[in-house]
N, CA, C and O atoms as a MOPAC input file, in Angstrom:
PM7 MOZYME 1SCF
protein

 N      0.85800 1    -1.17200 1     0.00000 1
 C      0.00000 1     0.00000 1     0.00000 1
 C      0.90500 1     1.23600 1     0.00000 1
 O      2.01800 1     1.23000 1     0.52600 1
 N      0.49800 1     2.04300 1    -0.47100 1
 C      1.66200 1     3.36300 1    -0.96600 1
 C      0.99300 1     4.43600 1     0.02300 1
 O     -0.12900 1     4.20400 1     0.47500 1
 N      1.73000 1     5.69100 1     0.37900 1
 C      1.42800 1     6.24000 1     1.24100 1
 C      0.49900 1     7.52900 1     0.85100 1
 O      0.16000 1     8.26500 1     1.77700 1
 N      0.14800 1     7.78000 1    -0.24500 1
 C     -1.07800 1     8.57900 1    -0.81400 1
 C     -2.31300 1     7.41100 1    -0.29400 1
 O     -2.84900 1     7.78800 1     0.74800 1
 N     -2.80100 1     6.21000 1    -0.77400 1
 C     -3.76400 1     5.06200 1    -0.14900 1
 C     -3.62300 1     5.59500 1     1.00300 1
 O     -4.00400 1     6.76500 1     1.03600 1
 N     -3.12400 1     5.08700 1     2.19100 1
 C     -2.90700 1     5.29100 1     3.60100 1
 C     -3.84600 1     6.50400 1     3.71500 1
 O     -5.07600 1     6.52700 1     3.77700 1
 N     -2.85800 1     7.60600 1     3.72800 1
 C     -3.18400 1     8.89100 1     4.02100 1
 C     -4.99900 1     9.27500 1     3.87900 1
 O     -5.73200 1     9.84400 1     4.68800 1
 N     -5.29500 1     8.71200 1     2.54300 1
 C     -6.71800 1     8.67900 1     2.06500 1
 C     -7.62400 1     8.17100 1     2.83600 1
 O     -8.71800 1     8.62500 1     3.17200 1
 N     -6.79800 1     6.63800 1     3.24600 1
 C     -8.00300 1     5.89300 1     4.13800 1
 C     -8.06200 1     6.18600 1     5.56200 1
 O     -8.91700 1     5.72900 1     6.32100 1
 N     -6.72400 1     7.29400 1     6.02400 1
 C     -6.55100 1     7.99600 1     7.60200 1
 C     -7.53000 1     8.77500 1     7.43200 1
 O     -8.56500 1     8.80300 1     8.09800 1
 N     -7.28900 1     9.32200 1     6.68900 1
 C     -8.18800 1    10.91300 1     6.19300 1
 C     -9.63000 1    10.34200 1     6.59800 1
 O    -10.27700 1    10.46300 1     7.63900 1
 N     -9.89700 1     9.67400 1     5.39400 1
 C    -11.66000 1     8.75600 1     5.78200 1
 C    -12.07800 1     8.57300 1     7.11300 1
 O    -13.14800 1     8.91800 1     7.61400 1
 N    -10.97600 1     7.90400 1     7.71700 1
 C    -11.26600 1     7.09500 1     9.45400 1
 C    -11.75700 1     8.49200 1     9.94000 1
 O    -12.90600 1     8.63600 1    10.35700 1
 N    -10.60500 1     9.81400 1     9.86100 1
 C    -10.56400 1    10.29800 1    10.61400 1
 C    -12.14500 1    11.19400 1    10.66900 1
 O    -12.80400 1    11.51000 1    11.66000 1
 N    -12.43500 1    11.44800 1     9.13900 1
 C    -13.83600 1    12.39200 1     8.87800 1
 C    -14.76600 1    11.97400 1     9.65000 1
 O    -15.57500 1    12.59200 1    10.34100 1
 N    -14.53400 1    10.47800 1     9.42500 1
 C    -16.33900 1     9.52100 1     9.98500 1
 C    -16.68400 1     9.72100 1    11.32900 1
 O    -17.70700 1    10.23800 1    11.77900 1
 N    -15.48600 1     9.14100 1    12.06200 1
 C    -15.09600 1     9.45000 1    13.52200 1
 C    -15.11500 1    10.76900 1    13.85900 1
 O    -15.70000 1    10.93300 1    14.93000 1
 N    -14.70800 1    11.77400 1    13.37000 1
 C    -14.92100 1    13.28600 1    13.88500 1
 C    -16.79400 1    13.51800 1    13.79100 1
 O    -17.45400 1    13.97000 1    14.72600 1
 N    -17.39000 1    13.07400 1    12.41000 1
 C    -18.87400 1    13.67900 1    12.23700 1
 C    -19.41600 1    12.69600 1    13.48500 1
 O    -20.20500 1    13.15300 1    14.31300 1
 N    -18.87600 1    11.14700 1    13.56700 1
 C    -20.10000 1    10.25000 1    14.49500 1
 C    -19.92900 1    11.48500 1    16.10700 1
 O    -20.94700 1    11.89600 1    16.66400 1
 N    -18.67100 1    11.83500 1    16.54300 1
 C    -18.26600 1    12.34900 1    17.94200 1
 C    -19.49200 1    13.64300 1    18.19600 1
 O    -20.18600 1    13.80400 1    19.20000 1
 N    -19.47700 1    14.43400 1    16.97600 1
 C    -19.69200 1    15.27500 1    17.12100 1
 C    -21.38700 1    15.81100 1    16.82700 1
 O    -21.97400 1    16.87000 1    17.05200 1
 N    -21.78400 1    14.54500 1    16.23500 1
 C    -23.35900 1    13.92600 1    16.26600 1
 C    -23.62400 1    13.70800 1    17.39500 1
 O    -24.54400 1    14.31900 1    17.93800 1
 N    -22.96500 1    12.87400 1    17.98100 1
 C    -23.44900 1    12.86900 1    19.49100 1
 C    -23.35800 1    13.23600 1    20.80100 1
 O    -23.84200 1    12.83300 1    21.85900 1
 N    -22.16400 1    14.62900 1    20.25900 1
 C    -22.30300 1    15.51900 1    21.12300 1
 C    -23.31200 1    16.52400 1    21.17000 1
 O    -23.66000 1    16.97700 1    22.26100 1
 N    -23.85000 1    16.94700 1    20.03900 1
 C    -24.96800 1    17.71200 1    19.49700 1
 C    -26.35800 1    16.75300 1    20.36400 1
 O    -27.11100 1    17.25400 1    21.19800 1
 N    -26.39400 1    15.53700 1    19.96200 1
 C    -27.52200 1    15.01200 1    20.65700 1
 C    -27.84000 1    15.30900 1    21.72600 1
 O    -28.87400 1    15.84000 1    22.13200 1
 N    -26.42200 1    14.77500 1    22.54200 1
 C    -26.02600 1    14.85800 1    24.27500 1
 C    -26.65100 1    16.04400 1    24.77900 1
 O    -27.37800 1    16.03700 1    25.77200 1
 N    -26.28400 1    17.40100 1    23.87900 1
 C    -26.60300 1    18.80600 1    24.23900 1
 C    -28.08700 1    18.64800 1    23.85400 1
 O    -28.65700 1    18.49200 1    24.93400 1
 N    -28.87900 1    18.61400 1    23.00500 1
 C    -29.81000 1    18.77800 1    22.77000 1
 C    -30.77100 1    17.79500 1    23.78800 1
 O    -31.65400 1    18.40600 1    24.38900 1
 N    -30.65700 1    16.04400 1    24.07900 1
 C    -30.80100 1    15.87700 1    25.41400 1
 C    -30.95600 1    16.43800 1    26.58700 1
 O    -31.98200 1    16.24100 1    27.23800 1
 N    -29.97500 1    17.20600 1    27.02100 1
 C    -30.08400 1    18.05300 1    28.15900 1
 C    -30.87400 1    19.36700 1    27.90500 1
 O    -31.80400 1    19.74300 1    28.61700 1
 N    -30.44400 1    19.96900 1    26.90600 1
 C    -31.61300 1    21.04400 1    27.12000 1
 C    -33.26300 1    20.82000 1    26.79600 1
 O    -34.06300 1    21.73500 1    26.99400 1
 N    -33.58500 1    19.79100 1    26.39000 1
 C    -34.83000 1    19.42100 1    26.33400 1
 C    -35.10400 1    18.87900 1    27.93500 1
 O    -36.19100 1    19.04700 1    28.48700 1
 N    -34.12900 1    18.31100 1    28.48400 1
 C    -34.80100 1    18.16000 1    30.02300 1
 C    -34.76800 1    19.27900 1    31.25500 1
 O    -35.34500 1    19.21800 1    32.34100 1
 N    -33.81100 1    20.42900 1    30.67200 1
 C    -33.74100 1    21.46800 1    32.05600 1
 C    -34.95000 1    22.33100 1    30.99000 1
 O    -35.44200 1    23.22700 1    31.67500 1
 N    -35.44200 1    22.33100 1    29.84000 1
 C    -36.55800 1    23.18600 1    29.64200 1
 C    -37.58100 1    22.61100 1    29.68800 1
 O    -38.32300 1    23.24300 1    28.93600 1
 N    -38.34300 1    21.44600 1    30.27500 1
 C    -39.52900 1    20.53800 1    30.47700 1
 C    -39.67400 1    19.87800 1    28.70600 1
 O    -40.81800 1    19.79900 1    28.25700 1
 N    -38.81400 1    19.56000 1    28.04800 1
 C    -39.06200 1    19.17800 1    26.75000 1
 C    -39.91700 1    19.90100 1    25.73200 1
 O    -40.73300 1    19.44900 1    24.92900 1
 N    -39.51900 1    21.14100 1    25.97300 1
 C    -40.09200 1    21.95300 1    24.94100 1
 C    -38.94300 1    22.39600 1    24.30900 1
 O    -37.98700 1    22.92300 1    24.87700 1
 N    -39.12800 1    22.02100 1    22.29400 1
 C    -38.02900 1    21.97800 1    21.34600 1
 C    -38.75400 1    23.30300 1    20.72500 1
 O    -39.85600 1    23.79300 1    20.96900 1
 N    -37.35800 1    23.82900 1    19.52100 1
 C    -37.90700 1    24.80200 1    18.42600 1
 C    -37.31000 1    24.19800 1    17.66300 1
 O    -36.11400 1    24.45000 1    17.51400 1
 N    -38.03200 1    23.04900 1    16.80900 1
 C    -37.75900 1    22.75300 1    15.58200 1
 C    -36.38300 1    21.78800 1    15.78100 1
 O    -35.65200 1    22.01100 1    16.74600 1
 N    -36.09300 1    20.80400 1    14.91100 1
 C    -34.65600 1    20.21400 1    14.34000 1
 C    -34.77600 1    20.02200 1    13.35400 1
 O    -35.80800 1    20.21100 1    12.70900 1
 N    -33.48200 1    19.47700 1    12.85300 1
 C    -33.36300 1    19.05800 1    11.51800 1
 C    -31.68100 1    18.65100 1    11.36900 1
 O    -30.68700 1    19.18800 1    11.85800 1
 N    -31.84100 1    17.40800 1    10.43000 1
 C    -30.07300 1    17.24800 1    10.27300 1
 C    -29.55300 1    17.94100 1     9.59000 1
 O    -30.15200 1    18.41600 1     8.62500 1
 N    -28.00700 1    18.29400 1     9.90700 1
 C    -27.00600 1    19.03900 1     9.51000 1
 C    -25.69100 1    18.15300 1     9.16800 1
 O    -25.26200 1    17.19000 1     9.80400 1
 N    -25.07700 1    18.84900 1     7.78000 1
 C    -24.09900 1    17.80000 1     7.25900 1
 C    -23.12200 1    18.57900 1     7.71500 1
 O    -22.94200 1    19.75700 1     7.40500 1
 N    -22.19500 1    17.63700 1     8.78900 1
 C    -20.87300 1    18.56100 1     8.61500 1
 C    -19.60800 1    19.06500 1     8.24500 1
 O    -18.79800 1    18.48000 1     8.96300 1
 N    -19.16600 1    19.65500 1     7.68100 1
 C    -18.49200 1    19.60600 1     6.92900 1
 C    -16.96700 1    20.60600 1     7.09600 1
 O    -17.02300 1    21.77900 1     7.46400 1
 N    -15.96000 1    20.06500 1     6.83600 1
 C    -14.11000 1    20.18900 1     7.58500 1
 C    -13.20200 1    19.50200 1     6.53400 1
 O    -13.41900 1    18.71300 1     5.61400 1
 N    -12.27800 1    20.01400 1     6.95100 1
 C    -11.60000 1    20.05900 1     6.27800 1
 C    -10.99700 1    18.45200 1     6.71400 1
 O    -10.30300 1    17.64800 1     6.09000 1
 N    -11.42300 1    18.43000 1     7.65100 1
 C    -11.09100 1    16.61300 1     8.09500 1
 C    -12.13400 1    15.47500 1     7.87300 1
 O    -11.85900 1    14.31600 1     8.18100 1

């Protein structure tokens, strides 16, 4: 495997793993503020995110 491959498939690991972390840190937050406001939301919707990683 040559080190352009590598780099590509680090790169990949690293995107997926950064969007899954940061999906469910967004959740986590959105979790909690739906329980310190008695579960009253304004609206969601998914968001793609997007870096340079």
């Amino acid at each position: 495997m040559d080190q352009d491959t590598l780099q590509a498939i680090l790169r990949e690991a690293v995107r997926g793993t950064v969007a899954e972390v940061i999906q469910l840190l967004l959740h986590l937050d959105q979790e909690a503020f739906l329980r310190e406001n008695g579960g009253r939301k304004n609206g969601h919707y998914r968001r793609t995110l997007q870096t340079r990683f």
